[in-house]
N, C-alpha and C positions, 0 to 999 in steps of 0.2 A: 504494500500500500504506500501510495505518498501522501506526502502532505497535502497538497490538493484534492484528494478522495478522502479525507479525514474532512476538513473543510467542508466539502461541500453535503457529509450527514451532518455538522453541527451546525451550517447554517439553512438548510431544510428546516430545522427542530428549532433557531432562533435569527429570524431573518434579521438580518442587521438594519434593512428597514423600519423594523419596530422601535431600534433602541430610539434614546431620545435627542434629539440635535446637537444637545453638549456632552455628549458621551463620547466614547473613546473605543469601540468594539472590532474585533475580526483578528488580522495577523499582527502582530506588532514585531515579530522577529523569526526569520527562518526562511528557508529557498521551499516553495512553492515543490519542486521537484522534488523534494531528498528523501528519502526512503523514511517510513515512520512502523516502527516494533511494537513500541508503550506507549503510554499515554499516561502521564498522572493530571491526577485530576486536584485543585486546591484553590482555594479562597484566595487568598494574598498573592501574588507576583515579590515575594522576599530572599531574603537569602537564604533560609532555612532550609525553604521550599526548592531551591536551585540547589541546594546540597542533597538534598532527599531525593531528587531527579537523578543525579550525576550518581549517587550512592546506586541507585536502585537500574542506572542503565535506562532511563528515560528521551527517548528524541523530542517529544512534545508535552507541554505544560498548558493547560487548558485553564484559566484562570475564572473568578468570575470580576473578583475588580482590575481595572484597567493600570497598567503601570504609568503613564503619561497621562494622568487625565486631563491637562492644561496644556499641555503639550510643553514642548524642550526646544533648546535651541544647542543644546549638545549632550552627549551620551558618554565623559569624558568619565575614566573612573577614579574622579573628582569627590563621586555622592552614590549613597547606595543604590539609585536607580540605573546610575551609569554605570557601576561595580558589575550589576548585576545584568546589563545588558553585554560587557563585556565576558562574564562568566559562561551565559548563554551561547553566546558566537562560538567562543574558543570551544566547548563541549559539543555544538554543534546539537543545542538542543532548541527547538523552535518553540515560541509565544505569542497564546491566542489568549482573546478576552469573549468571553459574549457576558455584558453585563446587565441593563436596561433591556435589552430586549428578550434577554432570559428572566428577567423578571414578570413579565408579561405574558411570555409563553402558556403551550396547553399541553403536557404539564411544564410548569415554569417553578420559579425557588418557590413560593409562597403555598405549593401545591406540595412539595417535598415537607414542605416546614407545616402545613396541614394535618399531613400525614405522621410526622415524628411527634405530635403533642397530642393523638387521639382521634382526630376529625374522623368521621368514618362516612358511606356516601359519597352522594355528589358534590361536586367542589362548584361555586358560582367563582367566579372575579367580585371582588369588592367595589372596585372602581370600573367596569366593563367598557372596553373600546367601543363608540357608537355605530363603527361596522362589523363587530364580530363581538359580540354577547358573550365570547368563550374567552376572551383573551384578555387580560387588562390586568391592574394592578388589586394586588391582595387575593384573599380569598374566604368566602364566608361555609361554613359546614358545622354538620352537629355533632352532638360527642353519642358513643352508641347508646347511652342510657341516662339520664340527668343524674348530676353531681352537685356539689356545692363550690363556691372559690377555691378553697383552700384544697380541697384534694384534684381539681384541677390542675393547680399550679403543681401540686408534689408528681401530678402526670406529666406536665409540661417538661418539669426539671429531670426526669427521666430519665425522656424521650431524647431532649434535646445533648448535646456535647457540656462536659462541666466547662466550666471556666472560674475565675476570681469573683468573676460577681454575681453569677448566679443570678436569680430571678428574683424582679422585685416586683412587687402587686398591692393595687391601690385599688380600696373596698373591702366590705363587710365579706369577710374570709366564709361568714356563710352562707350568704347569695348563692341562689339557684341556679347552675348552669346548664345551658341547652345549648343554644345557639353560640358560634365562636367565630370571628372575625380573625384573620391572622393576615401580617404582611412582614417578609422578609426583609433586614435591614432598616434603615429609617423610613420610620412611618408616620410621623407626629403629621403629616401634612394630609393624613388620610384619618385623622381624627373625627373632623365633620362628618365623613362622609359613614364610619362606622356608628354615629351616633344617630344618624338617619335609617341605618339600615334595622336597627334595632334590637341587637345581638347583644347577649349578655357579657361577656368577655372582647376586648381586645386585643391580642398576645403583637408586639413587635419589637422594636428597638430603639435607642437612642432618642427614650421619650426626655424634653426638659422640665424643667419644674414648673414653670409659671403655666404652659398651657398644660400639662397634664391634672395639676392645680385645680386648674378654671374650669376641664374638662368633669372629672369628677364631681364639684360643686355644684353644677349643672345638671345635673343627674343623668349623665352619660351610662356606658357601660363600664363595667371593672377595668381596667387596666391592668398588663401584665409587662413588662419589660425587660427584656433579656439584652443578652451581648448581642452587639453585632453581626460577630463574625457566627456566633454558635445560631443564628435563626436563618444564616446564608449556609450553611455547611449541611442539612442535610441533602441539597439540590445535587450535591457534586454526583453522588451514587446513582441520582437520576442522568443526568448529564450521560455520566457509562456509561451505562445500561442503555443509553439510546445508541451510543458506538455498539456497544456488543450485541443487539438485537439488528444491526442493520446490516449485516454480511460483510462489512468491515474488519479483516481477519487481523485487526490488533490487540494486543493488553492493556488492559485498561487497571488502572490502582487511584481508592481515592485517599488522598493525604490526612491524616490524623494528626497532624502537627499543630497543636495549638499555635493560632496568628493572633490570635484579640491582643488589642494592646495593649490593653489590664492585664498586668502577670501575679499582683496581690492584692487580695483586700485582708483586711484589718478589722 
């Protein structure tokens, strides 16, 4: 297989069309031609991850956040982006991103991150694109049997990858849960629209204080707040699995390397 036949299952599965105008998605490093064996699969574009590649014999690293996302006017190994794009070269190992528009995918991260805290059923979009009802950001589903908050969240914490901060949750721990809202990575901006849909939980990430505050006092849904990187990380296994279902005759491994950038809490 080359690179370009790896390519074109993951941008099948997340067209780069979808992502959003400031995004940053598709090849960022590697010859289009070169033979491709493995595949790891990981959250971050870091150095940990480019060590775990090279360790593990990897040609391509399928990321979901973008290493440039502002873009660069040099790639000098000056700074760990440019460390790390010279690492890449020299190994001869290629970098792709699909990030925004794997978010929106069917199934896309928030569909993964559904799945690892309980949803069970049909998965809706929380935010639904107005030409495809299947596709968009977040996703609303119910749990297979009503629960309260707090055993919800000890689901949640489970399911999902530990990290230092673990899960925080805002509401009476024993509110009735049915209905569950989740969006992978930063969500706070789909606050509204969870609060319309009318779902007892919210699960996402990198909620602030003042609107999550305001959101609550309003009599919104419970709130649940995990890491970052741990509500993007169960996608990656979905990612695979779409390489290893499509006749794509490579190895696919997803990364276990904690990225979140919390490495203690206190």
């Amino acid at each position: 297989m080359t690179l370009t036949n790896v390519i074109e299952v993951l941008e099948a599965a997340y067209p780069p069309a979808r992502a959003e105008s400031w995004d940053a998605v598709g090849l960022v490093s590697g010859d289009p031609a070169q033979p491709v064996r493995r595949v790891l699969f990981a959250v971050d574009p870091v150095a940990v991850v480019a060590e775990e590649a090279m360790e593990w014999g990897a040609d391509l690293i399928v990321t979901h956040h973008p290493l440039y996302l502002r873009g660069t006017t040099s790639v000098a190994a000056t700074t760990p982006k440019g460390r790390l794009v010279h690492t890449l070269i020299k190994n001869d190992i290629a970098l792709y991103t699909a990030h925004t528009n794997a978010d929106v995918a069917n199934p896309g991260v928030s569909d993964a991150l559904a799945r690892a805290v309980g949803l069970a059923g049909d998965l809706v979009p929380l935010q639904p694109f107005p030409d495809d009802p299947w596709r968009g950001l977040g996703r609303i589903g119910e749990l297979p049997e009503p629960t309260c908050l707090g055993d919800f969240a000890a689901l949640a914490a489970k399911g999902l990858p530990r990290t230092a901060m673990g899960l925080r949750v805002a509401g009476d721990l024993a509110r009735p849960v049915t209905r569950v809202a989740v969006s992978g990575g930063a969500g706070d901006s789909l606050l509204g629209t969870a609060k319309a849909a009318g779902v007892d939980v919210f699960l996402t990430a990198d909620l602030r204080h003042h609107p999550a505050s305001e959101f609550v006092e309003s009599g919104g849904p419970a709130l649940i707040d995990a890491a970052h990187w741990a509500t993007e990380w169960p996608w990656l296994d979905s990612a695979a699995s779409i390489l290893r279902e499509s006749g794509v005759t490579v190895e696919t491994r997803v990364s276990a390397t904690v990225t979140d950038a919390w490495t203690r809490g206190y």
